[in-house]
C-alpha beads as a LAMMPS data file, in Angstrom:
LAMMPS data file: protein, C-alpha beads

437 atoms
436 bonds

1 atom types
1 bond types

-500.0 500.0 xlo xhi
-500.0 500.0 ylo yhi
-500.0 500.0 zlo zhi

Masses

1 110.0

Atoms # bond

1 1 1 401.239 303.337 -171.278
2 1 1 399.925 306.784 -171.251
3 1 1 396.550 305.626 -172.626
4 1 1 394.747 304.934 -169.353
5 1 1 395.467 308.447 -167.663
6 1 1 394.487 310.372 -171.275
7 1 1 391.451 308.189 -170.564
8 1 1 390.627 308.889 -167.389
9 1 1 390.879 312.973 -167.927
10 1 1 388.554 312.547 -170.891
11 1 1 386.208 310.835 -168.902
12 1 1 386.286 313.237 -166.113
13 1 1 386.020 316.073 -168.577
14 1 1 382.765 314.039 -170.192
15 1 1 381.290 314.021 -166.701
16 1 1 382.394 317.315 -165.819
17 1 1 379.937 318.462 -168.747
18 1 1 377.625 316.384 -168.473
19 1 1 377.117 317.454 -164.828
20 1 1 377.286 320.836 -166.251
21 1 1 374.763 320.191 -168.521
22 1 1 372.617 318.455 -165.928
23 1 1 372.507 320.887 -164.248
24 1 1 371.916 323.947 -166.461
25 1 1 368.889 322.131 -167.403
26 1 1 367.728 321.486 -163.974
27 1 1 368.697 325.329 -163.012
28 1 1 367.973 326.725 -165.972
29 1 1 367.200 330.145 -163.818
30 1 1 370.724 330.530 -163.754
31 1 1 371.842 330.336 -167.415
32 1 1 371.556 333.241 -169.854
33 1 1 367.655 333.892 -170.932
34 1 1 366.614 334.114 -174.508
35 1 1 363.645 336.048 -175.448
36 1 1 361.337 334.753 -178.167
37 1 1 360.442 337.603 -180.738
38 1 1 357.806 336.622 -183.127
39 1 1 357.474 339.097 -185.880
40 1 1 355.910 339.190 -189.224
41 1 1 357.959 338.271 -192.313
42 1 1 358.648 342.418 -193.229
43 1 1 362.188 343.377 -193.125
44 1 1 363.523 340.047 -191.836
45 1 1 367.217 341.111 -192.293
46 1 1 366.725 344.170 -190.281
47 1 1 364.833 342.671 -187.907
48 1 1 367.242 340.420 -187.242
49 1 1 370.073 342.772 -186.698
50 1 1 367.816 344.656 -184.637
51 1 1 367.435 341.350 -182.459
52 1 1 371.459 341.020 -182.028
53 1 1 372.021 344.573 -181.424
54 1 1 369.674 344.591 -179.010
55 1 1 370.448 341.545 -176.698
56 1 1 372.741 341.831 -173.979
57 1 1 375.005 340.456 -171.282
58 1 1 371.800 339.810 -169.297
59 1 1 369.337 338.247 -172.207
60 1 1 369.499 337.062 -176.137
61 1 1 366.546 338.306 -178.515
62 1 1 365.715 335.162 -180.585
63 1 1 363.434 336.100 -183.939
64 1 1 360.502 333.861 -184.392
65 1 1 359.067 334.334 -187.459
66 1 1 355.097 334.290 -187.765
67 1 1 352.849 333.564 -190.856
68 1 1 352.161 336.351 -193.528
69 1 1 348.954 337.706 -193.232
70 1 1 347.608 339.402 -190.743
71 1 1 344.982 337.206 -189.890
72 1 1 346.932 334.223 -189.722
73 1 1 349.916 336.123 -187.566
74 1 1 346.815 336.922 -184.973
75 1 1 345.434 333.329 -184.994
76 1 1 349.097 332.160 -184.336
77 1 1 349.719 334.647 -181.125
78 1 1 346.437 334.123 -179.522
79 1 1 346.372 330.342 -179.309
80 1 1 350.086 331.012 -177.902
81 1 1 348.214 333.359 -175.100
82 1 1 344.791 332.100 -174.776
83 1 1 347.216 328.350 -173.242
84 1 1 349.383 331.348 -171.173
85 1 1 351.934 330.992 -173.396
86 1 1 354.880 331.692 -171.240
87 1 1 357.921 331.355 -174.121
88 1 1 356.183 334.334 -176.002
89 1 1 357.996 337.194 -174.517
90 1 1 357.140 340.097 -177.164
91 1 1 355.446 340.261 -180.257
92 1 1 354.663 342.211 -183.672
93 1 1 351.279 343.067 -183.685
94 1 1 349.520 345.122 -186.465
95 1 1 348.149 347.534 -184.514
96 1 1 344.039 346.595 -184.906
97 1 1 344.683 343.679 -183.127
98 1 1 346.274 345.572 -180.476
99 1 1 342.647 346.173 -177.893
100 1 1 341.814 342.527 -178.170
101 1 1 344.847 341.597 -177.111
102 1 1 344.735 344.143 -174.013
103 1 1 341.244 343.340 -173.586
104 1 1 342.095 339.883 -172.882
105 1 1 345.247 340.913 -170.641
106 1 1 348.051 339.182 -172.634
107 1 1 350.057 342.407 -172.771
108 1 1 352.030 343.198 -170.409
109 1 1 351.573 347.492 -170.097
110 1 1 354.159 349.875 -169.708
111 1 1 354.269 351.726 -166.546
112 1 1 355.789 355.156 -165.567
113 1 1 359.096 356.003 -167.425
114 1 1 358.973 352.973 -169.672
115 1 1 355.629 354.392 -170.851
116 1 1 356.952 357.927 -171.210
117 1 1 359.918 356.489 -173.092
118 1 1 357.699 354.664 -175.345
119 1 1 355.051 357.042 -176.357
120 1 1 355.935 360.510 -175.868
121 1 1 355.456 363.318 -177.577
122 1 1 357.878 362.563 -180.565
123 1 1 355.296 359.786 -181.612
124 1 1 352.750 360.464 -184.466
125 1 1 349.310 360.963 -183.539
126 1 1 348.070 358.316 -185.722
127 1 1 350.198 355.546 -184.680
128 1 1 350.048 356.576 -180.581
129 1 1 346.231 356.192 -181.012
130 1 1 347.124 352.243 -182.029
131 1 1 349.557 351.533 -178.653
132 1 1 346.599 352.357 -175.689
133 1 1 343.822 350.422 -174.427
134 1 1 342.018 351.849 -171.209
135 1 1 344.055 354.861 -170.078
136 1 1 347.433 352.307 -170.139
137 1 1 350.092 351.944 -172.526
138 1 1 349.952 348.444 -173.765
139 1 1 352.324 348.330 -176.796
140 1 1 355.210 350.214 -178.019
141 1 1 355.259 351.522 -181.702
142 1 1 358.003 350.549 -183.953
143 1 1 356.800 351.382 -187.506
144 1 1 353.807 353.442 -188.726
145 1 1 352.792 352.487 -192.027
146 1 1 350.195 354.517 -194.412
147 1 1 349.287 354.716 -197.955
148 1 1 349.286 357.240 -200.488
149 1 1 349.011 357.683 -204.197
150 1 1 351.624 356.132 -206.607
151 1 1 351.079 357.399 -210.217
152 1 1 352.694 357.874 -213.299
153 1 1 353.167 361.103 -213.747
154 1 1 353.011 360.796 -217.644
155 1 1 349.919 359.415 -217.250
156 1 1 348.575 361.750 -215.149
157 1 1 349.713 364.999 -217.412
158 1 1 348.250 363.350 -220.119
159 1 1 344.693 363.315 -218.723
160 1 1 345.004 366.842 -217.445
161 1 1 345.171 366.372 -213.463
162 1 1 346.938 368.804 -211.572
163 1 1 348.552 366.560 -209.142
164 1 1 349.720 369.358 -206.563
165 1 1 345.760 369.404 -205.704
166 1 1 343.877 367.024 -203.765
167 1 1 342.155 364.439 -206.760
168 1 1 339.245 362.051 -205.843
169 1 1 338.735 358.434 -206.554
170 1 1 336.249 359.411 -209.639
171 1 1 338.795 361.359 -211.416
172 1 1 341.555 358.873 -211.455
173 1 1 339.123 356.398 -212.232
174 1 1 338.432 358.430 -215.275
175 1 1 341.761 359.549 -216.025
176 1 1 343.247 355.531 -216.254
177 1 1 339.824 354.284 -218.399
178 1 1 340.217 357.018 -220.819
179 1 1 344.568 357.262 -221.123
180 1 1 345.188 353.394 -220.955
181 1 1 346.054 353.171 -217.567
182 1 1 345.057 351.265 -214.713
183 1 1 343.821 351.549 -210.887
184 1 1 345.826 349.429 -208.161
185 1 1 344.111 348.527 -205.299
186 1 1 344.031 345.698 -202.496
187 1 1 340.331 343.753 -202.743
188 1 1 341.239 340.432 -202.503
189 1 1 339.042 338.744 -199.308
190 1 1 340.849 339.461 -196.706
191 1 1 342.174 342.850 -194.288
192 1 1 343.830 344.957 -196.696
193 1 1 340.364 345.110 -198.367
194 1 1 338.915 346.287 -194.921
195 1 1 341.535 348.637 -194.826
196 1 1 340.339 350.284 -198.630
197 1 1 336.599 350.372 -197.079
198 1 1 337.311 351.355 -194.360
199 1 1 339.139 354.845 -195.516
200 1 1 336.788 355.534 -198.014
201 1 1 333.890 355.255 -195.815
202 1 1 335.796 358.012 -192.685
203 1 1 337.147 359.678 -196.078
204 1 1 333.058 360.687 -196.970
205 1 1 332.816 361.598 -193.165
206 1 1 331.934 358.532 -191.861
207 1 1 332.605 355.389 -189.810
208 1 1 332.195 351.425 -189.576
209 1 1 331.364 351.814 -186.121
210 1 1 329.842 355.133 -183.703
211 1 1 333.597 356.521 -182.444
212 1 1 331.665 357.272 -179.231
213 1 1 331.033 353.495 -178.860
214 1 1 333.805 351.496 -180.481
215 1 1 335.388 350.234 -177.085
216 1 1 332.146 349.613 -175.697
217 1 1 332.201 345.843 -177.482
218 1 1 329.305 344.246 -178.505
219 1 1 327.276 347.319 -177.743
220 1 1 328.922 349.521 -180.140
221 1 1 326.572 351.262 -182.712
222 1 1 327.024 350.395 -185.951
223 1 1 326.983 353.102 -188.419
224 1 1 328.131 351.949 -191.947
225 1 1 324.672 352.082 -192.925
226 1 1 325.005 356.012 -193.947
227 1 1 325.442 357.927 -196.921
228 1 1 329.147 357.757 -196.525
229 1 1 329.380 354.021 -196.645
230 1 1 327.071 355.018 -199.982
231 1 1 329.790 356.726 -200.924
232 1 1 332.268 354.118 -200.181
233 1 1 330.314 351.572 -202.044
234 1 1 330.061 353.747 -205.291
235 1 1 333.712 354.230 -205.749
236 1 1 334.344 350.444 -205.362
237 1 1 331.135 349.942 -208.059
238 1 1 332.636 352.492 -210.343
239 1 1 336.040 350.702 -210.415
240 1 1 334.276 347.267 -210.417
241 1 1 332.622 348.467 -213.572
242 1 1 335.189 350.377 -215.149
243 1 1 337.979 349.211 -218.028
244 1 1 340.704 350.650 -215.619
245 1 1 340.167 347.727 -212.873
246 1 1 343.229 345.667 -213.480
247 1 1 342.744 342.082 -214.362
248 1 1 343.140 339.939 -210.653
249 1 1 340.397 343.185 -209.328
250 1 1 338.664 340.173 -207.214
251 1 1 341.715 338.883 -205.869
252 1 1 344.430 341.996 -205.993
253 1 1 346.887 342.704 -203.005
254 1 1 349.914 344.505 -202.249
255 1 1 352.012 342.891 -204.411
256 1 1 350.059 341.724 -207.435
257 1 1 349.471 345.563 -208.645
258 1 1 353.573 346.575 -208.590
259 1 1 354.369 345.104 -211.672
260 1 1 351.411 347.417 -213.246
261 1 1 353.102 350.825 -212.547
262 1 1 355.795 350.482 -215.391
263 1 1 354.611 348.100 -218.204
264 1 1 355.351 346.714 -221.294
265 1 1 352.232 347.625 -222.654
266 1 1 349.932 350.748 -221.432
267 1 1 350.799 354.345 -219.378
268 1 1 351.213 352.467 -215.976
269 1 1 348.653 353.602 -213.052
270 1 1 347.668 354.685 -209.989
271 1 1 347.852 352.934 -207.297
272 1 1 347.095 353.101 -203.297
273 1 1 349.780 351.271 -201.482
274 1 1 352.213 351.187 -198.360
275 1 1 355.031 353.490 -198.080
276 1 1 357.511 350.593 -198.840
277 1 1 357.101 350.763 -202.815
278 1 1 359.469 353.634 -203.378
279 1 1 362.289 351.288 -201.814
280 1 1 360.915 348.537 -203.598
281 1 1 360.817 350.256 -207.206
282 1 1 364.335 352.592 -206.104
283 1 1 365.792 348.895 -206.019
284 1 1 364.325 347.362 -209.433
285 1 1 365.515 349.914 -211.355
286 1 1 366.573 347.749 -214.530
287 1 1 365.339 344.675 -213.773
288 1 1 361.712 343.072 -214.225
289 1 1 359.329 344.196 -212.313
290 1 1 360.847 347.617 -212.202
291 1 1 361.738 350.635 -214.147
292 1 1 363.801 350.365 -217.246
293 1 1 365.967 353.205 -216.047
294 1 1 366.549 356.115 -213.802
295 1 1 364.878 358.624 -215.966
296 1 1 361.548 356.132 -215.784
297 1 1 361.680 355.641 -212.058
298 1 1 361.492 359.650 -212.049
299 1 1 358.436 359.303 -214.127
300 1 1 356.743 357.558 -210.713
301 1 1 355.007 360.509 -208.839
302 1 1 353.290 360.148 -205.515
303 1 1 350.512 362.123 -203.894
304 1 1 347.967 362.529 -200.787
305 1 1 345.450 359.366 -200.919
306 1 1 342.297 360.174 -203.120
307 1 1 339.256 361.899 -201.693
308 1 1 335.783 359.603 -201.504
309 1 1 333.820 362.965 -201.770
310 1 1 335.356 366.285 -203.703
311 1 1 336.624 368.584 -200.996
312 1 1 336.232 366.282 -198.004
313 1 1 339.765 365.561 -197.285
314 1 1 340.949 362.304 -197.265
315 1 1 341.795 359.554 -194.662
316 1 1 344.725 357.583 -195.239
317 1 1 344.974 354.239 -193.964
318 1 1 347.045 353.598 -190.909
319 1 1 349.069 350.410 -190.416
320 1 1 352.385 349.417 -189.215
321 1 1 353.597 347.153 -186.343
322 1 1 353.759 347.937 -182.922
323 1 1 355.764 345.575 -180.253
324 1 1 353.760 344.033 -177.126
325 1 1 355.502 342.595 -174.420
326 1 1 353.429 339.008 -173.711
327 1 1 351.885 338.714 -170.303
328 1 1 352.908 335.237 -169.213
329 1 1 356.761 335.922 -170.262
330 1 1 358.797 334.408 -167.870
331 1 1 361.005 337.469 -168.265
332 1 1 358.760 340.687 -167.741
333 1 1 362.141 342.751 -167.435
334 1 1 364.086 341.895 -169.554
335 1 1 361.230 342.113 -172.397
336 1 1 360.330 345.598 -171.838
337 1 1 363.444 346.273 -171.896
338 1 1 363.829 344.537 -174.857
339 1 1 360.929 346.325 -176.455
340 1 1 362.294 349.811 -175.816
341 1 1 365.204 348.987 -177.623
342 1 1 363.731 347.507 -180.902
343 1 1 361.293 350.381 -181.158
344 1 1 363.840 353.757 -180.541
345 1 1 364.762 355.803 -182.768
346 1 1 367.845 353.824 -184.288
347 1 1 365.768 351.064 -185.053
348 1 1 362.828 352.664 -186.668
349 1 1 365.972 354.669 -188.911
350 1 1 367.400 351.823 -189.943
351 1 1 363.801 349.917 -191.078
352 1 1 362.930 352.651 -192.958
353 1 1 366.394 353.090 -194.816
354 1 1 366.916 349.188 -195.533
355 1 1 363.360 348.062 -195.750
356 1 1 361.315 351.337 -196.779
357 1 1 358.925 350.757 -193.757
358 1 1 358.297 354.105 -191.808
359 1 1 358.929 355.643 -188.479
360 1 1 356.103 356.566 -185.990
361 1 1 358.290 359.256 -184.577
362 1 1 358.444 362.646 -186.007
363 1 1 362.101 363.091 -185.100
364 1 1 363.569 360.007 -187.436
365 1 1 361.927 362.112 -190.626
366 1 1 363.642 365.193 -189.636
367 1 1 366.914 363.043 -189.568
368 1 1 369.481 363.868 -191.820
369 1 1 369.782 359.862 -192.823
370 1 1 365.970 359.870 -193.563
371 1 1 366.376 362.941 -195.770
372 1 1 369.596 361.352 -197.819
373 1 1 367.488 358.351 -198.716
374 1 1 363.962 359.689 -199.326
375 1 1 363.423 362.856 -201.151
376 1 1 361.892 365.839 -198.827
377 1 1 358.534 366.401 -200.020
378 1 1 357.465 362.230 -199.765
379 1 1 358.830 361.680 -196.212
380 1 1 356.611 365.235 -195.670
381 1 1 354.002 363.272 -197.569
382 1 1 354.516 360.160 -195.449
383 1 1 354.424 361.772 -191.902
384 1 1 351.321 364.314 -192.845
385 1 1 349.275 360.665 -193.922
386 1 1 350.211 359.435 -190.772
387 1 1 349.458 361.943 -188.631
388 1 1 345.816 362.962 -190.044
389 1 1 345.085 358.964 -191.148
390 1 1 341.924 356.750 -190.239
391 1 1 342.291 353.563 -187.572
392 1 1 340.226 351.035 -188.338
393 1 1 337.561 350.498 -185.526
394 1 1 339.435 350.417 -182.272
395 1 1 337.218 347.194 -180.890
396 1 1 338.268 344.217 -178.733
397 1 1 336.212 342.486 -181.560
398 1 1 337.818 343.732 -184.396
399 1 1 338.907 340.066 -186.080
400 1 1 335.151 339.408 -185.827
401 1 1 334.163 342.830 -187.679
402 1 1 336.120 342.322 -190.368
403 1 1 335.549 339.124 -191.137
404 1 1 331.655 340.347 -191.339
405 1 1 332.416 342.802 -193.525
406 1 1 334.887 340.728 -195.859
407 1 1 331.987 338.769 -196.316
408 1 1 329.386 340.615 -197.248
409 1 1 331.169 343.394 -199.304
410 1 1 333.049 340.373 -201.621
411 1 1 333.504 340.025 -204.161
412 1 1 334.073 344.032 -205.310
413 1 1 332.178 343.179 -208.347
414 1 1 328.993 342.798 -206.418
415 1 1 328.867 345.772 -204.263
416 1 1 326.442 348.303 -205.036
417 1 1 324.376 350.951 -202.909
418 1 1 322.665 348.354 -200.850
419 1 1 326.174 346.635 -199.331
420 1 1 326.218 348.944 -196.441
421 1 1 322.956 348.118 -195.110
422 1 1 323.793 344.356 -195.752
423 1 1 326.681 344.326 -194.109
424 1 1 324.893 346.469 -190.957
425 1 1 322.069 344.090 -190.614
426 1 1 325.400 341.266 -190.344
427 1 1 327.663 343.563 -188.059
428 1 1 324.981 343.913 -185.559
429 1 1 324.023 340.119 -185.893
430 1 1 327.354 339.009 -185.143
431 1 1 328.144 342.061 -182.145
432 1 1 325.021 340.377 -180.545
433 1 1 325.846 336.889 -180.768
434 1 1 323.055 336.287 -182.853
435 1 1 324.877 335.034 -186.460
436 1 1 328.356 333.217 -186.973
437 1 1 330.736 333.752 -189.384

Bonds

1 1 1 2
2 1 2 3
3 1 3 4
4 1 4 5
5 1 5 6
6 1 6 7
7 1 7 8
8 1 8 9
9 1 9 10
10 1 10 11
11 1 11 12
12 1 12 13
13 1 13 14
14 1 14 15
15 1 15 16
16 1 16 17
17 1 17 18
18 1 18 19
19 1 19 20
20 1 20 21
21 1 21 22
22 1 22 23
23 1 23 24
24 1 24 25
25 1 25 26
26 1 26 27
27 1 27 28
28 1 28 29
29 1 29 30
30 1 30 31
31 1 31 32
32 1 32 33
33 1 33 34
34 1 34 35
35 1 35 36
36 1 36 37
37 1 37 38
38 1 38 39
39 1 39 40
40 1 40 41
41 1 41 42
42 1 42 43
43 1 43 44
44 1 44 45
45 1 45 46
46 1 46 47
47 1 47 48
48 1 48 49
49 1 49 50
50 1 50 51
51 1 51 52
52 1 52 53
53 1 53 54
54 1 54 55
55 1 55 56
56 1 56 57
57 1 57 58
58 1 58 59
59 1 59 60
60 1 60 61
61 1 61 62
62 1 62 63
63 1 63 64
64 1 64 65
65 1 65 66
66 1 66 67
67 1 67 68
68 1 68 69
69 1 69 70
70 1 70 71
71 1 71 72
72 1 72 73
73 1 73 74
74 1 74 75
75 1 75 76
76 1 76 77
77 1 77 78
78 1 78 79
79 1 79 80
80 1 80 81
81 1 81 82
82 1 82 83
83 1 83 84
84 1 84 85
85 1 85 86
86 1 86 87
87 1 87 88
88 1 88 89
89 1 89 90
90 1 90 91
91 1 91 92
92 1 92 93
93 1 93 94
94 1 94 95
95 1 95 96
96 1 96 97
97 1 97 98
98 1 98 99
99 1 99 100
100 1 100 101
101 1 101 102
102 1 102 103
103 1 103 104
104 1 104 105
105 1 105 106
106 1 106 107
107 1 107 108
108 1 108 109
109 1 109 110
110 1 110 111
111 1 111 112
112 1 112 113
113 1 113 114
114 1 114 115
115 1 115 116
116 1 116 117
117 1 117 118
118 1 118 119
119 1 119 120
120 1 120 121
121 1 121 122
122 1 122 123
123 1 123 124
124 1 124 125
125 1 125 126
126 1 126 127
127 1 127 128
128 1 128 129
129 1 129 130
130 1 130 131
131 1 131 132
132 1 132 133
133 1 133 134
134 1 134 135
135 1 135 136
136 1 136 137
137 1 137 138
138 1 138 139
139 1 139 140
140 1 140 141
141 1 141 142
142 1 142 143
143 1 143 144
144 1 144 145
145 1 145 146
146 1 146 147
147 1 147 148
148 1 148 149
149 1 149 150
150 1 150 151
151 1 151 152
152 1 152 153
153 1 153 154
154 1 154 155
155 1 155 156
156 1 156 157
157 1 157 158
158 1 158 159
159 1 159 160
160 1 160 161
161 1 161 162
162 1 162 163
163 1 163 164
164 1 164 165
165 1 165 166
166 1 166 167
167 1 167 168
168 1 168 169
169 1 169 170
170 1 170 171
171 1 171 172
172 1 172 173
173 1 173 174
174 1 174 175
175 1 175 176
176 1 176 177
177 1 177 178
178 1 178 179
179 1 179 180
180 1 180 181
181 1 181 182
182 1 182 183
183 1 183 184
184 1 184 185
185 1 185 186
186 1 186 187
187 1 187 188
188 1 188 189
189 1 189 190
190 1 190 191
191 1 191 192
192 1 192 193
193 1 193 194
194 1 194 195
195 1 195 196
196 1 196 197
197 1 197 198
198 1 198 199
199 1 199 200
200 1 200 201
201 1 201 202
202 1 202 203
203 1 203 204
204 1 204 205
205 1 205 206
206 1 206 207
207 1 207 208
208 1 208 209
209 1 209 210
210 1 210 211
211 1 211 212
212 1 212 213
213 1 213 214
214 1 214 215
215 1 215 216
216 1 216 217
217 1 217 218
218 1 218 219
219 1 219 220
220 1 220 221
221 1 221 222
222 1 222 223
223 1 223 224
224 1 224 225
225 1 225 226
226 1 226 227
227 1 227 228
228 1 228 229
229 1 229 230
230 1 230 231
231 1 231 232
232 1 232 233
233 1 233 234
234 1 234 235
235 1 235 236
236 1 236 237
237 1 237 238
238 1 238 239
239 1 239 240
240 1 240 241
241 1 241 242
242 1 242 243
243 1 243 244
244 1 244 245
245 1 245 246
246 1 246 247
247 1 247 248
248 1 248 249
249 1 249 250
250 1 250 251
251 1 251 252
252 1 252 253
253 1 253 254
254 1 254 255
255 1 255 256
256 1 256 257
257 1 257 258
258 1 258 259
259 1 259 260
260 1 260 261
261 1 261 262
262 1 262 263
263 1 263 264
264 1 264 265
265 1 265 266
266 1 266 267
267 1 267 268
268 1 268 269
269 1 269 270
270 1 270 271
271 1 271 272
272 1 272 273
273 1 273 274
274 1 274 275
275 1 275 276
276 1 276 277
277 1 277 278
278 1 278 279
279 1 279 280
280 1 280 281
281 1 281 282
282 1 282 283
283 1 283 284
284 1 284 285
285 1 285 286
286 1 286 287
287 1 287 288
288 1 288 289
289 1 289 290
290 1 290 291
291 1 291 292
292 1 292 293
293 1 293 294
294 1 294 295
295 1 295 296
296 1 296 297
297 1 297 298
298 1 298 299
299 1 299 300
300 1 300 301
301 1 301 302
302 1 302 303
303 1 303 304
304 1 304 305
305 1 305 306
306 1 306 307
307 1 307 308
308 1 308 309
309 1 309 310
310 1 310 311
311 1 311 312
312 1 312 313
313 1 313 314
314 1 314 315
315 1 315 316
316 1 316 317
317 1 317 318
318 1 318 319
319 1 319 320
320 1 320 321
321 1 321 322
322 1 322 323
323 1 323 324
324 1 324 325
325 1 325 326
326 1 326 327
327 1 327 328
328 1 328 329
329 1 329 330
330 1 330 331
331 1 331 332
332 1 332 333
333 1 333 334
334 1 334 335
335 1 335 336
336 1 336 337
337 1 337 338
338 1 338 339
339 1 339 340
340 1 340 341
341 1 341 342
342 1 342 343
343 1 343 344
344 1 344 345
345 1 345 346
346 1 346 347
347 1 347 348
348 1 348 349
349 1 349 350
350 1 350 351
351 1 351 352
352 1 352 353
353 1 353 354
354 1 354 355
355 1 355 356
356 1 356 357
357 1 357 358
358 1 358 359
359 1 359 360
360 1 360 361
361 1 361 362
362 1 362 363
363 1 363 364
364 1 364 365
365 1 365 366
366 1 366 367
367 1 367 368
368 1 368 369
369 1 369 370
370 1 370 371
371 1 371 372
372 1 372 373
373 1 373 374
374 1 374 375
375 1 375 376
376 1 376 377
377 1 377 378
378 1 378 379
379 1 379 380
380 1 380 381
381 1 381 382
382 1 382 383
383 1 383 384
384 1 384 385
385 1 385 386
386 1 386 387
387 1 387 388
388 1 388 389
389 1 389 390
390 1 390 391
391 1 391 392
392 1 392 393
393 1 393 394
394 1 394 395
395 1 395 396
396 1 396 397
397 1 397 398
398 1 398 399
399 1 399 400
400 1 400 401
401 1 401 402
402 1 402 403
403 1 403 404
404 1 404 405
405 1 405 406
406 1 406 407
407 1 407 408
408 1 408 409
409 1 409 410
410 1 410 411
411 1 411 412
412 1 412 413
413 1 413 414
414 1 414 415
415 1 415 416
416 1 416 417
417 1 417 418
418 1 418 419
419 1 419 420
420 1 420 421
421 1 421 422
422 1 422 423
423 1 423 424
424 1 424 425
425 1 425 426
426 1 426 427
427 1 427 428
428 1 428 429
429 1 429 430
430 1 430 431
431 1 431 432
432 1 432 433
433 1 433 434
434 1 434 435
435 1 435 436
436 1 436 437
C-alpha cells in the first residue's frame, strides 16, 4: 500500500536531478570550473598534490599529463593552441619553447603585481631570462633545472684530478680511457643532444645564433660556423673516438648512463646530467641500479660542468619548466591565479625535496628544508650553474633550429671539424625558407 507514494518521491527525486543535471549542463557558467593542467610526466606525485592544494572554493586544478619528450609535449600543446584551444588553461613548458609560444600569442602575460609576484628579484637570472618575450612576462617559473658533473670520486683520485678546480672535457676524457671508466652524456637524436652542443659551443665563447639577433627570427645571424663550434665539435670527436664512450654513445639519454656510475664491472664515470640524480641515486641505495651501500653513494662526487676550452669557464645547460597560462582559457582568472600558486615558493620546496628537481628562486636554497635534504656545497653548486648557465637560442623558431642541427651533427660518431659549417649552410637554409626538414 505504501508502494505507490515511495514511488512517486523516487520519481520526483529522479526528475529533480535530472533537471539538475539538465541544467548544469546547459548553465554550465554556474557550476564549479576545473582547470586543465597539462604537465610533463616529472614528479607526477608532487604535481599532483600541488594541483589539490592549489584549487579552491572558486576552481579545481585537473592534471593532464603530456607525452615525454620535449618535442612531442610541444607538438601536443600547439595543435591544442594553433585550433584556440579553449580547455587548455595552463601548461608546462620547457622553457625554449617558451618565445614561440608568445610569439604566436597563446600565452596569456602577466600584468602588474601578478608579474612582480612571479618574477621578482628572488628568481635566478638564468631561469628569469626563459619567462619574457618582448618586454612582457609571459610565463611563470616553477623549476630551474641545470647540469653539472657526477663522478666517482675514486675514479677521479686515481687519475690525479684535483676536483676542487675547474677540469675540461679533454681531461676527463682522458682520465675514464686510461682508469676504466666511462663518460655519460645525452647524444641520442633528439634535444638533450642540442642541449650538450649547445653548451659546449657558448662554453668556447661562442653561440648557435648572433645574441644581438636571436629574436629577430628568420633574420638572425647564424654563427656556429666559428672556432668555438670547432671546439664543440672536437670534444664530441674525441669522445666519439675514445674507449671511454659508453656503449649506446649514438643513442644515450638521461637515463641510459645512471646505471654506469656504480658498476659491477669498471671505476664508474663521469657524467653530465640534471640535478635530479642525487635524489635518484640517495633513493637506490641497495638496490640495482644504485649504490651497494651508504659508504659507495659517498664515493659519488659532483662538480661545476667541464670547460670546452682550459680556462674559459664553463656554461651549464639551463632547463626546467616554467608554467604559461593558455590564451583562449575560458578562465583567464582563475588560471593566473592558479599559476602563482603552483610556482611559489612552497611548491618549488616541495619538488625539489620529493622529486630532486630544483628551485628558480634563490630563497628556497637558503631554506632550512633545502639544506636538511641536500648537502650545502651541491645546492651552492646547483644555484651558481643556474645563475651563470647558457639558454639555448631564445628564437620563435627554435623547434625548427634544432631539428637542423639534430640532423646534421648525428650521429656523434660522424662529427668532425667540418659539422659546424654543415650545419650553418642548413640553419640559414631553413631560417630562409629555402630547405625543409
Amino acid at each position: 500500500m505504501t508502494v505507490r507514494p515511495i514511488r512517486r518521491l523516487a520519481t520526483g527525486i529522479a526528475l529533480a536531478a535530472l533537471s539538475m543535471s539538465v541544467l548544469s549542463a546547459c548553465g554550465g557558467d554556474s557550476a564549479k570550473p576545473s582547470l586543465n593542467w597539462y604537465v610533463n610526466p616529472d614528479g607526477q606525485d608532487t604535481l599532483n598534490a600541488l594541483a589539490k592544494r592549489c584549487s579552491t572554493n572558486e576552481y579545481t586544478i585537473k592534471v593532464q599529463l603530456l607525452p615525454s619528450s620535449a618535442t612531442d609535449q610541444r607538438t601536443q600543446l600547439a595543435r591544442r593552441l594553433a585550433a584556440e584551444d579553449s580547455s587548455t588553461d595552463l601548461m608546462s613548458l620547457d622553457p625554449v619553447f617558451v618565445a614561440e609560444f608568445a610569439n604566436a600569442k597563446w600565452l596569456l602575460p602577466f600584468e602588474g603585481e601578478q608579474a612582480d609576484q612571479v618574477l621578482d628579484s628572488d628568481v635566478l637570472k638564468g631561469a628569469a631570462e626563459t619567462a619574457t618575450w618582448d618586454d612582457e612576462v609571459v610565463a611563470a617559473p616553477q623549476w630551474a633545472n641545470t647540469q653539472v658533473l657526477w663522478y666517482r670520486k675514486s675514479l677521479a683520485k686515481a687519475a690525479g684530478l684535483d676536483m676542487n678546480q675547474p677540469v675540461t672535457w679533454d681531461q676527463i676524457i682522458d682520465a675514464a680511457a686510461d682508469h676504466d671508466g666511462t663518460i655519460g652524456v645525452q647524444a641520442n637524436k633528439y634535444e638533450a643532444y642540442v642541449v650538450w652542443i649547445n653548451s659546449l659551443i657558448q662554453g668556447a665563447g661562442g653561440n648557435i645564433l648572433d645574441p644581438s639577433t636571436v629574436e629577430a627570427g628568420r633574420d638572425a645571424k647564424v654563427t656556429i660556423n666559428s672556432q668555438a663550434g670547432k671546439d664543440a665539435a672536437a670534444v664530441i670527436e674525441k669522445l666519439a673516438k675514445s674507449t671511454a664512450k659508453q656503449p649506446d654513445f649514438t643513442t644515450s639519454n638521461e637515463g641510459t648512463s645512471l646505471g654506469a656510475m656504480f658498476p659491477a664491472q669498471g671505476a664508474g664515470e663521469f657524467m653530465t646530467n640534471w640535478t635530479f640524480v642525487y635524489k635518484n641515486y640517495e633513493g637506490l641505495i641497495g638496490k640495482p641500479g644504485g649504490p651497494k651501500d651508504k659508504a659507495e653513494f659517498e664515493d659519488l662526487g659532483w662538480a661545476k660542468y667541464p670547460e670546452t676550452v682550459e680556462g674559459q669557464e664553463s656554461r651549464p645547460p639551463i632547463g626546467g619548466i616554467d608554467i604559461g597560462v593558455g590564451a583562449y582559457s575560458k578562465h583567464p582568472e582563475f588560471a593566473q591565479r592558479a599559476a602563482v600558486c603552483v610556482t611559489d615558493a612552497k611548491a618549488q620546496s616541495e619538488l625539489a625535496i620529493n622529486e630532486g628537481l630544483m628551485p628558480s628562486r634563490q630563497s628556497v636554497y637558503d631554506s632550512d628544508e633545502l639544506k636538511e635534504a641536500y648537502p650545502p656545497d651541491l645546492l651552492s653548486l646547483f644555484s651558481q650553474s643556474v645563475d651563470s648557465g647558457g639558454p639555448r637560442p631564445k628564437s620563435a623558431f627554435y623547434s625548427q633550429i634544432s631539428s637542423a642541427l639534430q640532423s646534421r651533427w648525428h650521429s656523434p660518431t660522424s662529427v668532425t671539424a667540418g659539422t659546424p659549417k654543415k650545419s650553418a649552410d642548413f640553419l640559414n637554409q631553413i631560417l630562409k625558407g629555402k630547405a625543409l626538414l
